[in-house]
N, C-alpha and C positions, 0 to 999 in steps of 0.2 A: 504494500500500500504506500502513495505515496504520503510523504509526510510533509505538513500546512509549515509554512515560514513562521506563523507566531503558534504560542506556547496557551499553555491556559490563561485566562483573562483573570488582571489581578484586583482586587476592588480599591479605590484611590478614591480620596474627597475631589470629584469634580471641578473643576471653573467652567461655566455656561458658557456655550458657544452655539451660534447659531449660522447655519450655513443654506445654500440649498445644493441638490444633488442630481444629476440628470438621472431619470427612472433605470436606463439601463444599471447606472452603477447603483444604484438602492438595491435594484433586484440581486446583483452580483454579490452587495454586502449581506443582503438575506441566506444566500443559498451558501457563502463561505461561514457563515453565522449556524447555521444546521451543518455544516461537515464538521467544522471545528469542533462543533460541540459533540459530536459522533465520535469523532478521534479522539477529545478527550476526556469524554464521559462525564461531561458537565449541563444541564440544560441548554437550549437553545440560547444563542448570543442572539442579542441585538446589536444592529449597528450601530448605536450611540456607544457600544462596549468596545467594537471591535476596531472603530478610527483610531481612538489616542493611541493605541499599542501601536499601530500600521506606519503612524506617524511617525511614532520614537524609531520605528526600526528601518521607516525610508531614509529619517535626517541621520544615525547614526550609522547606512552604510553609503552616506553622501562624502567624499572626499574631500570634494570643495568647500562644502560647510564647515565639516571636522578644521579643516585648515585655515580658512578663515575668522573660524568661532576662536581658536585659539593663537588668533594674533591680534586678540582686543586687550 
């Protein structure tokens, strides 16, 4: 099986953010939201669960951020 790039969803005190989404990618965060939670034997994610992780882990394998976040 293949295995999802994030990990189990970890519970953190939010900050409100509001965005909007085009319907394809809501659908896509729904159906990765039901695998994830298949693979890790947690109830179904919601997208509002499964952005901020996707987040940390697109900015953290970003080169050019990593490098310029640490030349402030």
């Amino acid at each position: 099986m293949t295995k999802l790039r994030l990990g189990p969803i970890e519970d953190d005190k939010p900050v409100r953010l509001t965005v909007e989404l085009p319907a394809a990618v809501h659908r896509d965060l729904l159906e990765y939201g039901r695998l994830l939670a298949r693979e890790s034997g947690q109830a179904e994610i919601a997208p509002a669960k499964l952005i901020p992780p996707m987040l940390v882990h697109f900015m953290e394998g970003d080169r050019g951020f990593r490098k310029l976040r640490g030349e402030r």
